[in-house]
PDB file of N, CA, C and O in Angstrom:
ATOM      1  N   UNK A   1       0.849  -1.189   0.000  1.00  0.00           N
ATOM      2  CA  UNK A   1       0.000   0.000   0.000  1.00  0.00           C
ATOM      3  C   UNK A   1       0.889   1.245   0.000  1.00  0.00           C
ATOM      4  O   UNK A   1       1.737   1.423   0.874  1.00  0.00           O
ATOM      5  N   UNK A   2       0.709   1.956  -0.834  1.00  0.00           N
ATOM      6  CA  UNK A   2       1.530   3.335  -0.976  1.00  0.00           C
ATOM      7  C   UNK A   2       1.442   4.256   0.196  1.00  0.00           C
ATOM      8  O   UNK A   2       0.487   4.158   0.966  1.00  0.00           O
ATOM      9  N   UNK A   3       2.342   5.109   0.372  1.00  0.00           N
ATOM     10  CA  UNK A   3       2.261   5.962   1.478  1.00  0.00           C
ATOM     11  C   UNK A   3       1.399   7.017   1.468  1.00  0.00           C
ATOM     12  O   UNK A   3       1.705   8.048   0.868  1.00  0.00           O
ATOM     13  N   UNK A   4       0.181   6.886   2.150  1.00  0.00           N
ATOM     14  CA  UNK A   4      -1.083   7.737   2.187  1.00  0.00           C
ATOM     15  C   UNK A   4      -0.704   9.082   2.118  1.00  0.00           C
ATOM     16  O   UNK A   4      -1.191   9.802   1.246  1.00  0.00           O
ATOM     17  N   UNK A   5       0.301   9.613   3.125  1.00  0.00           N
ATOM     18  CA  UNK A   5       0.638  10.878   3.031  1.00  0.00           C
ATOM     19  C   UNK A   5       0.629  12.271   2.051  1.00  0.00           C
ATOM     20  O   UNK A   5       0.362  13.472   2.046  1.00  0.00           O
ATOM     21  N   UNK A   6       1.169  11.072   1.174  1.00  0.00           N
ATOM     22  CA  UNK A   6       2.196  11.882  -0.180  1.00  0.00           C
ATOM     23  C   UNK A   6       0.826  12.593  -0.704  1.00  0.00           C
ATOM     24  O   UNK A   6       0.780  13.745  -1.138  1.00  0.00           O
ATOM     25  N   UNK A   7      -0.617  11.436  -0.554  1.00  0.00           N
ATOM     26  CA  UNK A   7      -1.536  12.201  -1.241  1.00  0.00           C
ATOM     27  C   UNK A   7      -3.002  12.525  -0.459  1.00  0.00           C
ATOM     28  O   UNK A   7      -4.024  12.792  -1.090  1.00  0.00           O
ATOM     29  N   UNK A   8      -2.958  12.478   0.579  1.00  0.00           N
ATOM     30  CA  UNK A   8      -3.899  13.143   1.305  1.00  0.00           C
ATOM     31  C   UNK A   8      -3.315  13.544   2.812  1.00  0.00           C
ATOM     32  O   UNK A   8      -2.349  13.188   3.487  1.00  0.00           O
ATOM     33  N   UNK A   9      -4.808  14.804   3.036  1.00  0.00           N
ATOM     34  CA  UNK A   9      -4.319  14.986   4.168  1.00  0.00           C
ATOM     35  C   UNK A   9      -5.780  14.464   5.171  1.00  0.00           C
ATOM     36  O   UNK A   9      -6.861  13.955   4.874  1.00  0.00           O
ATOM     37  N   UNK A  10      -5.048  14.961   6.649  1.00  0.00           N
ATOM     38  CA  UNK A  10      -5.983  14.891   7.318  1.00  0.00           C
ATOM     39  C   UNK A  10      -6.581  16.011   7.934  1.00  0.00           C
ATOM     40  O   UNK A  10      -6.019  16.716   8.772  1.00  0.00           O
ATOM     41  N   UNK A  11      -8.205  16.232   7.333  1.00  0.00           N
ATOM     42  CA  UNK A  11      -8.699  16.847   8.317  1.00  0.00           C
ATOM     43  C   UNK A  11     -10.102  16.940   8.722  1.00  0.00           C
ATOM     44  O   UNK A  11     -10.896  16.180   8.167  1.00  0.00           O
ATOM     45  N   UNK A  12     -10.584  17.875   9.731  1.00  0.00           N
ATOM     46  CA  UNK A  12     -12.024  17.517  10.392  1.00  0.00           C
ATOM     47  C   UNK A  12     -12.638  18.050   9.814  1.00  0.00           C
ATOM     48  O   UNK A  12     -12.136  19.003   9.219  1.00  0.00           O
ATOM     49  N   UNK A  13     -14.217  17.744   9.618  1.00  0.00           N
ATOM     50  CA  UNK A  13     -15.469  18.019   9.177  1.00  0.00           C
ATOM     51  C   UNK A  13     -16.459  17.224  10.286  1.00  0.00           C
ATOM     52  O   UNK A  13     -16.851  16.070  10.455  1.00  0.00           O
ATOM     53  N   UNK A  14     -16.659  18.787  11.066  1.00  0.00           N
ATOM     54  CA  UNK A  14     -18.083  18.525  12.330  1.00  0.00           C
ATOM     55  C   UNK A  14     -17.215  17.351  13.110  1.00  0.00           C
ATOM     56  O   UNK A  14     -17.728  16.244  13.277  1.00  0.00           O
ATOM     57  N   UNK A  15     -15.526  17.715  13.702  1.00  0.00           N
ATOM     58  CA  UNK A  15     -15.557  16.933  14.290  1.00  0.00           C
ATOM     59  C   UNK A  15     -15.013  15.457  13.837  1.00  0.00           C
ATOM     60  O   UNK A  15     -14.400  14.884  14.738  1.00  0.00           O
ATOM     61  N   UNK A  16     -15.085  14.994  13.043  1.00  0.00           N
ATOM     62  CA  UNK A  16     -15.083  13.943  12.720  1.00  0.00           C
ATOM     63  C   UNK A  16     -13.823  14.137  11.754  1.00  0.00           C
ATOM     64  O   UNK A  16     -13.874  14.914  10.800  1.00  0.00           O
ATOM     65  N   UNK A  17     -12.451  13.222  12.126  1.00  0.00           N
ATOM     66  CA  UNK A  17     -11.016  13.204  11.336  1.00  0.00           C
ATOM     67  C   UNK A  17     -11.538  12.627   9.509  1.00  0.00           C
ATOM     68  O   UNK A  17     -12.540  11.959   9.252  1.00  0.00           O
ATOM     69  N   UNK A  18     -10.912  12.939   8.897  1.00  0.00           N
ATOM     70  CA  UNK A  18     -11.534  12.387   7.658  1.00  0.00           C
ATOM     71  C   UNK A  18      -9.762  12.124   6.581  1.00  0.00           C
ATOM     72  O   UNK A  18      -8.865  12.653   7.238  1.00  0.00           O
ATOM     73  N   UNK A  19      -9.407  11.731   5.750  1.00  0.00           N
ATOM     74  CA  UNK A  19      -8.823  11.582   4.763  1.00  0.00           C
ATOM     75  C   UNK A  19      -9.117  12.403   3.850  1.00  0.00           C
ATOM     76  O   UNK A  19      -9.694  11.694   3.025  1.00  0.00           O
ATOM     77  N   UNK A  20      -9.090  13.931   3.268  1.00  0.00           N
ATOM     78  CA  UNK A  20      -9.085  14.215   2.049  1.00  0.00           C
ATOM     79  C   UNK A  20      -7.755  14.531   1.086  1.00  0.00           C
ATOM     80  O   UNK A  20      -6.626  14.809   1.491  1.00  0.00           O
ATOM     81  N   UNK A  21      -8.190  14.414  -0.266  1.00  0.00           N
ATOM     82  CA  UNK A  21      -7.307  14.389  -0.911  1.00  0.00           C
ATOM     83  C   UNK A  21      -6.513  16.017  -1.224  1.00  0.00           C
ATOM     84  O   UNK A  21      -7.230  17.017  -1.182  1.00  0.00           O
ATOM     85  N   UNK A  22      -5.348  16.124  -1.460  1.00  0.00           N
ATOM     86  CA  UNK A  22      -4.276  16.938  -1.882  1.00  0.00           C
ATOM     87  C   UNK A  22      -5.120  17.775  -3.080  1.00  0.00           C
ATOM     88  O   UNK A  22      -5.887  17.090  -3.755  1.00  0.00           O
ATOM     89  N   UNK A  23      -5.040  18.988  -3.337  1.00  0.00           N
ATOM     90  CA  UNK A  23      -5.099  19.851  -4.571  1.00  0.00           C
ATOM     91  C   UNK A  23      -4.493  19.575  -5.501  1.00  0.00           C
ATOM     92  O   UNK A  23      -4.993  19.378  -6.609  1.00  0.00           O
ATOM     93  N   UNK A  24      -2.903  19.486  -5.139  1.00  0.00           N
ATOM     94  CA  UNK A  24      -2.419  18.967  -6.644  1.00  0.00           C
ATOM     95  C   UNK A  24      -2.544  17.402  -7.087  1.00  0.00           C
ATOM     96  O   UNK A  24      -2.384  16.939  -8.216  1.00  0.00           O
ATOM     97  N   UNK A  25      -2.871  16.722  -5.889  1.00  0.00           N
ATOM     98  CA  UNK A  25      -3.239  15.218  -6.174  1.00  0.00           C
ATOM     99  C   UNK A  25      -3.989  15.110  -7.437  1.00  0.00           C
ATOM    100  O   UNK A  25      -3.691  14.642  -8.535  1.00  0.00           O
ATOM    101  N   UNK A  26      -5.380  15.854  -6.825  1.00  0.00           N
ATOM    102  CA  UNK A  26      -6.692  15.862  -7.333  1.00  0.00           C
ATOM    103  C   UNK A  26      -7.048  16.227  -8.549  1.00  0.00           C
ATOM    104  O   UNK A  26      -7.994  15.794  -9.206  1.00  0.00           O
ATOM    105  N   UNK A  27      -5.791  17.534  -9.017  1.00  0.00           N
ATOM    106  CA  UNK A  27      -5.912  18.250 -10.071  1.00  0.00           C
ATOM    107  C   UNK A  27      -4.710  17.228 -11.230  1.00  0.00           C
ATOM    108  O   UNK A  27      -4.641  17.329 -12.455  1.00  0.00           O
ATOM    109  N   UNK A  28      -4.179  16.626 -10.641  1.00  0.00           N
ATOM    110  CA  UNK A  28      -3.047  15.856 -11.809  1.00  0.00           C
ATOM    111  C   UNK A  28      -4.276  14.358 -12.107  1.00  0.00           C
ATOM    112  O   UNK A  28      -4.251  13.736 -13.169  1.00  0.00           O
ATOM    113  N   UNK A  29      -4.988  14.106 -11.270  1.00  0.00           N
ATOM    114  CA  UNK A  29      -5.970  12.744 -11.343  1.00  0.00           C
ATOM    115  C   UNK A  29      -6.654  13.407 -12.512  1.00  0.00           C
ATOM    116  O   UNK A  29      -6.541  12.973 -13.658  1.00  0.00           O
ATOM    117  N   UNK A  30      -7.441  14.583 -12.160  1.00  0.00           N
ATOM    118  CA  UNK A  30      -8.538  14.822 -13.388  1.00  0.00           C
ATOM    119  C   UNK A  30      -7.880  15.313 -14.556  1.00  0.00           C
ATOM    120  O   UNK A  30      -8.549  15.392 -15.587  1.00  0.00           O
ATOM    121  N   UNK A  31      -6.396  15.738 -14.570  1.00  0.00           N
ATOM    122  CA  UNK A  31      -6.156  15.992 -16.412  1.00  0.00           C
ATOM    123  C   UNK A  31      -5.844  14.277 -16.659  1.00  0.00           C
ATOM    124  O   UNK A  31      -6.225  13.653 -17.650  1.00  0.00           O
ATOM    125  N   UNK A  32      -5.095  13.723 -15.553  1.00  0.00           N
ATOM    126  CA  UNK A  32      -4.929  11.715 -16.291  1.00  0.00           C
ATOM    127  C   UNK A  32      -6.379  11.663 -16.723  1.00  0.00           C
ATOM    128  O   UNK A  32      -6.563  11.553 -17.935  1.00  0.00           O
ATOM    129  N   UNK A  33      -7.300  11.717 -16.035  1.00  0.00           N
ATOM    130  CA  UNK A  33      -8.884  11.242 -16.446  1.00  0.00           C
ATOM    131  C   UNK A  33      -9.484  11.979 -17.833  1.00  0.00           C
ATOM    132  O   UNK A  33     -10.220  11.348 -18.592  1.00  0.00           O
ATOM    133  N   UNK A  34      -9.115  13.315 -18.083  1.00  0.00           N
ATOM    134  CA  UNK A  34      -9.257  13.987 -19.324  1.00  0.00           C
ATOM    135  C   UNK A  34      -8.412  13.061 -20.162  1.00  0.00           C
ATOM    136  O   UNK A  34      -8.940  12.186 -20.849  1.00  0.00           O
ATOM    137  N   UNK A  35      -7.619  13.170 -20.134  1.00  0.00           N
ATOM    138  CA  UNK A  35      -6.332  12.414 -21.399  1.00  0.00           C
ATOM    139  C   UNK A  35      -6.700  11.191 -21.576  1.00  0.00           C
ATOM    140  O   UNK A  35      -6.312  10.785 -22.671  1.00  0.00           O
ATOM    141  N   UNK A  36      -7.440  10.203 -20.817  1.00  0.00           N
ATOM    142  CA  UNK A  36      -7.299   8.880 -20.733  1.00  0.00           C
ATOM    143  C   UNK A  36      -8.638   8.319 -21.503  1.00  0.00           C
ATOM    144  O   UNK A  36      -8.619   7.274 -22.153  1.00  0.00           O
ATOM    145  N   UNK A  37      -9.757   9.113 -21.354  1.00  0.00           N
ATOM    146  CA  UNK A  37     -10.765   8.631 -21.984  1.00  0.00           C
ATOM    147  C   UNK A  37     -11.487   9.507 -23.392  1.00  0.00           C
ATOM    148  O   UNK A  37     -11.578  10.723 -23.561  1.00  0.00           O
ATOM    149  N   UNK A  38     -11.790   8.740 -23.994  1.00  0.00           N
ATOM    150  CA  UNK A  38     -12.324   8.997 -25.222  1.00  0.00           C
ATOM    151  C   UNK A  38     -13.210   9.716 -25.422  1.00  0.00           C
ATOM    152  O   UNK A  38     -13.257  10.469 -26.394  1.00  0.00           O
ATOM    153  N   UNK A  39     -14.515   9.584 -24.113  1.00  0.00           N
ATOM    154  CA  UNK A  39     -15.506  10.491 -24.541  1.00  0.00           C
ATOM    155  C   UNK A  39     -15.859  11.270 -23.680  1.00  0.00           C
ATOM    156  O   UNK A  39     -16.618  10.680 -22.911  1.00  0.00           O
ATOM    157  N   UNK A  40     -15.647  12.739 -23.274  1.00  0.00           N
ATOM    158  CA  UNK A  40     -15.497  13.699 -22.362  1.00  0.00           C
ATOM    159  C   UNK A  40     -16.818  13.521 -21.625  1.00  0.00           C
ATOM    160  O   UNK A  40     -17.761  13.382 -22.404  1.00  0.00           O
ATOM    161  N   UNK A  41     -17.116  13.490 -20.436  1.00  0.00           N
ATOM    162  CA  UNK A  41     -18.326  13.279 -19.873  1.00  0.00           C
ATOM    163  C   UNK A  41     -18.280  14.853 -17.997  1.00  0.00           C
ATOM    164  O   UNK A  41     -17.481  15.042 -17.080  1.00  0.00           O
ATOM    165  N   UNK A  42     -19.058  15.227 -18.239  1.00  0.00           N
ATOM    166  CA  UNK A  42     -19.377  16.227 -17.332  1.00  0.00           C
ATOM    167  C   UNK A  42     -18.240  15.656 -15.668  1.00  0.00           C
ATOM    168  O   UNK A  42     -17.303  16.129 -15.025  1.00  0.00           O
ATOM    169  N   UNK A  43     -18.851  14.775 -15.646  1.00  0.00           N
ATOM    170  CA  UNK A  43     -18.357  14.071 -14.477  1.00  0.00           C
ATOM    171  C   UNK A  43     -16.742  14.146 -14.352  1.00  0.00           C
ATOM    172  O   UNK A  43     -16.258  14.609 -13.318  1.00  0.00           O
ATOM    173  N   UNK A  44     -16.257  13.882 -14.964  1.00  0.00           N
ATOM    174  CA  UNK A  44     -14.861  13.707 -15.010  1.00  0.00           C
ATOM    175  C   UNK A  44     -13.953  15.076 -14.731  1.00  0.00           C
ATOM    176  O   UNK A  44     -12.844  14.884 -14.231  1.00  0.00           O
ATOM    177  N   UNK A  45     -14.282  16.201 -14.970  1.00  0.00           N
ATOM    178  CA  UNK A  45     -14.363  17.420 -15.107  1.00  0.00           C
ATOM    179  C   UNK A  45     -14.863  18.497 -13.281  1.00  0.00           C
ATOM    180  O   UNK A  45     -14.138  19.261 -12.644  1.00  0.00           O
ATOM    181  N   UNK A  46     -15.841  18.212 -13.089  1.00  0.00           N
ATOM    182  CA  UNK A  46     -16.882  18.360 -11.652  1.00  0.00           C
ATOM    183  C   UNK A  46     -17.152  17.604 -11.324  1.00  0.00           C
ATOM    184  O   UNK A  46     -18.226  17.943 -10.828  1.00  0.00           O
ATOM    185  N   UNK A  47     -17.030  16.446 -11.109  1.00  0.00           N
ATOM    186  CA  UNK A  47     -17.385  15.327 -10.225  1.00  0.00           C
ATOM    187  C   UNK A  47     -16.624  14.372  -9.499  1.00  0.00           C
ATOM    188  O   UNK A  47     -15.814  14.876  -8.721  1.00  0.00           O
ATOM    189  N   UNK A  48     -16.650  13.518  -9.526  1.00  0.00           N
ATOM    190  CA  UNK A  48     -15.851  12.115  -8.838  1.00  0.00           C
ATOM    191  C   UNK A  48     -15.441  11.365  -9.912  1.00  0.00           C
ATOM    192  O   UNK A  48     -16.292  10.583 -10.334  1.00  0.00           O
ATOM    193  N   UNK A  49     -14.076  11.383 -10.638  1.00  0.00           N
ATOM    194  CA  UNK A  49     -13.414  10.581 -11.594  1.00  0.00           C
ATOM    195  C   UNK A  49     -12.185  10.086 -10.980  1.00  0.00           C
ATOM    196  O   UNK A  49     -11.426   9.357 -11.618  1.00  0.00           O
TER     197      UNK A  49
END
């Protein structure tokens, strides 16, 4: 398992510790997800890809 660190951090929402992901993580995932698929879909862009 890769070292969680490198790409998230930790922090609270209401309390509760959570895992979210890095800015530049997030932003290098969605141009791989642009480049990688064939047919551009809303989601991939604003959503969860």
């Amino acid at each position: 398992m890769p070292n969680l660190k490198k790409h998230y951090e930790l922090k609270k929402c209401l309390g509760i510790p959570m895992l979210v992901t890095k800015k530049d993580y997030l932003f290098t995932s969605k141009l791989a997800a642009l480049t990688s698929r064939r047919i551009l879909a809303i989601f991939t862009i604003y959503g969860f890809a």
